[in-house]
N, C-alpha and C positions, 0 to 999 in steps of 0.2 A: 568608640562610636565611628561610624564609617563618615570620610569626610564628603562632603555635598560638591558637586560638581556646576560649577559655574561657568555656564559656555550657551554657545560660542562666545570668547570675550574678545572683541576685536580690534588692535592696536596698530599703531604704524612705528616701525623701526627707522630711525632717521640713520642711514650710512649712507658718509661719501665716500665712494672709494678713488673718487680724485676724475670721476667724469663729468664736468664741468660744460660742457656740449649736452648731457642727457640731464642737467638740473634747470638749464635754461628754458625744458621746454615743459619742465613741468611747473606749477606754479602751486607754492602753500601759504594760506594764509590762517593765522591762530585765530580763533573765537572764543569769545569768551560769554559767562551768563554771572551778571552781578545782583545780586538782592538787590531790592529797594530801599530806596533812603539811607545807603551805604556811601563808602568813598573808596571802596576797594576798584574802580576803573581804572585801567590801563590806556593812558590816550595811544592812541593808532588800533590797537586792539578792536575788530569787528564785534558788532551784537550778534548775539544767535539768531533771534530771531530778523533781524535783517538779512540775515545771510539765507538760512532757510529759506525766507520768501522770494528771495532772486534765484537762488538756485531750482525752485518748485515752480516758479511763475518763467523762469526762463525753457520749462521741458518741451521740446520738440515730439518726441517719441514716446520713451520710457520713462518709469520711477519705478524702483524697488527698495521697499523699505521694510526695513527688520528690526524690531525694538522690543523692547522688555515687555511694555504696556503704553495704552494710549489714555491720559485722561485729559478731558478739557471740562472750564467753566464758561459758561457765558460770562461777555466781555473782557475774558482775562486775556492774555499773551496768546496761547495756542490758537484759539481761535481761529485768529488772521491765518495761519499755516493750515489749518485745515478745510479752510475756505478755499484756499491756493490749489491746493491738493482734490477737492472738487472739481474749483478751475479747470484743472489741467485736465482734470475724465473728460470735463466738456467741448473740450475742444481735441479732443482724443487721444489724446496721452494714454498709454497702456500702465495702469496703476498696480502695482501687488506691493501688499502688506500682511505681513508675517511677524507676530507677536507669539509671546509665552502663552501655554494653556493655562496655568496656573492661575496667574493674575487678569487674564480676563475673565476670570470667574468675579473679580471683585470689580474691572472697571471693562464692561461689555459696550457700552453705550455708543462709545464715536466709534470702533469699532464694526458695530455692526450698522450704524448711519451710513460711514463710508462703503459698506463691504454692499449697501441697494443703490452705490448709485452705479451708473452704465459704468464699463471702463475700467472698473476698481473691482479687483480679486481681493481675500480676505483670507488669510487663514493662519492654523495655531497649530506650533509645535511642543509637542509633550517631552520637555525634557528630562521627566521625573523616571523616565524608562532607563534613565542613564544614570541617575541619581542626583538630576540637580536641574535647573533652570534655564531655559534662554535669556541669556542678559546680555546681547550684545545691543549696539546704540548704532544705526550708521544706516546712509542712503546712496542709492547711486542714480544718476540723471544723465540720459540719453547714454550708457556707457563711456564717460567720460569724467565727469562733473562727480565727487563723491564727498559725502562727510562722517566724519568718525569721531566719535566724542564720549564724555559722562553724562553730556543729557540725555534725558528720557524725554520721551514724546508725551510730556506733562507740564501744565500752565506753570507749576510752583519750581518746575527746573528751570522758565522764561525767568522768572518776577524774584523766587525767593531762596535762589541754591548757588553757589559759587560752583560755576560749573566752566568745563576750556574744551573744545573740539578742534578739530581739525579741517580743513576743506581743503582736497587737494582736487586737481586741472590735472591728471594724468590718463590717458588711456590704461595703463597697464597694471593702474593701482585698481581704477575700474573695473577691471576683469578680475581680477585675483579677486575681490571682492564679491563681485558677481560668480564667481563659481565657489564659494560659502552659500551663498543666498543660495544657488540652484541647488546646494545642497541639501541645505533645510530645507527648503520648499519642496522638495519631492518627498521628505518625511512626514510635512505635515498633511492638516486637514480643514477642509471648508468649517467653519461654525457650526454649523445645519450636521455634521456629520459624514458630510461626501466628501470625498478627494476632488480637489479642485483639478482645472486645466493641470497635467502632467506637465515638467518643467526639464528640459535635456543639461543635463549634468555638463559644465563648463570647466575647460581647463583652465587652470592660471596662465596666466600670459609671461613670459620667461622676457628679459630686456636689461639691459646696461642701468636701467631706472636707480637713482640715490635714493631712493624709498623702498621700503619694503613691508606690506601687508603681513602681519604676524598676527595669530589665534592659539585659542585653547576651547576646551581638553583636547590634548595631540592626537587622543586614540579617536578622533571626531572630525578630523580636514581632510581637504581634497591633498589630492597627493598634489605636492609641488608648496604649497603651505607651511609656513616654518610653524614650529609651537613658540607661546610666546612666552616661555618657560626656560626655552634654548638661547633665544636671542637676548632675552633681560641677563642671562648670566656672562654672555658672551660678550655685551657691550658693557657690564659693567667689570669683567676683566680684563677690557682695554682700559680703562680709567687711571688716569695719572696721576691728576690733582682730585679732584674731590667728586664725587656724587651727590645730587640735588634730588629729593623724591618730597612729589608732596601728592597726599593718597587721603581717603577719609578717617579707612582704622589702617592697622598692620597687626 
């Protein structure tokens, strides 16, 4: 049986190569999403959805967001984020959001709410032409501001999922990130069926940076893009003492 392709999946490779001057100026902080009525919290550890809402209510410019699928319930967790995300068309933030085709067939709804208002583009890539899915999770804010994680843009990954992202403060993770997104964006298509506003193909932005933006399936990145296939074997044959993975299956 042919195996299913899961991409873009989008992760960050933590390497210091000892520039200590270019960690300074980027800034990461872990997030985390814990079920309710749980005790698995980590004090210092940011909420997701705190973080989301400053990162979305802080946008000047832009937001570009690419995720699996979008569900929300009234009064649950999402909500508030995609209230923010209104917000932000209204006062003029330039909004694109890019989901899977597949599973918007099953959750269309905020989707397409967000995709009539001003300001907010809307559209859906078919990854089934490749043989598999868009499942990557991540946002970028004014090109700078970005988050990368295992939530999905769904209430029950706020309230009811153990779930940890990432939020990095770099320009250059930004880019590398944003020329994925421009990538898919130019394959996808409006809802409605039309090709949305054409979108100019981004390079990655090359830097001294101790972060590194890595993706999959390899045969699917902009060039300049590690796979993240190369980098998980490569960091784990520097390993000395032990390796720590914690994943949902294997």
């Amino acid at each position: 049986m042919k195996n299913k392709t899961w991409g873009p999946l989008v992760l960050f490779s933590f390497v210091v190569w000892g520039n200590v001057a270019a960690l300074a100026e980027t800034r990461v902080d872990v997030v985390q999403s814990i079920p309710l009525e749980c005790d698995l919290q980590v004090p210092g550890v940011l909420d997701t959805q705190t973080v989301w809402l400053d990162m979305i209510q802080g946008a000047k410019q832009t937001l570009d967001l690419e995720q699996f699928y979008v569900s929300d319930q009234a009064g649950e967790a999402l909500a508030p984020v995609l209230q923010a995300i209104r917000d932000a068309a209204g006062r003029g933030v330039q909004v694109r959001l890019l989901v899977d085709s597949s599973y918007y067939k099953t959750y269309p709804d905020s989707v397409n709410q967000l995709g009539s208002v001003a300001n907010v583009q809307t559209e859906l890539i078919d990854y089934s032409v490749h043989g598999g899915i868009q499942h990557a999770k991540y946002f970028v804010v004014d090109g700078q501001d970005s988050f990368v994680g295992s939530q999905n843009f769904d209430w029950r990954a706020l309230s009811h999922i153990h779930e940890v992202g990432l939020r990095v403060t770099d320009a250059t993770i930004a880019s590398n990130l944003e020329s994925i997104f421009s990538m898919d964006w130019a394959e996808g298509s409006a809802p409605s069926g039309a090709h949305a506003i054409a979108l100019v193909s981004k390079t990655p932005r090359s830097s001294a940076s101790p972060l590194e933006v890595v993706a999959s399936p390899a045969n699917l990145l902009p060039s300049g893009i590690s796979a993240t296939s190369d980098e998980v074997t490569a960091l784990m044959n520097k390993a000395k003492k032990n390796i720590q993975i914690q994943v949902m299956e294997y």
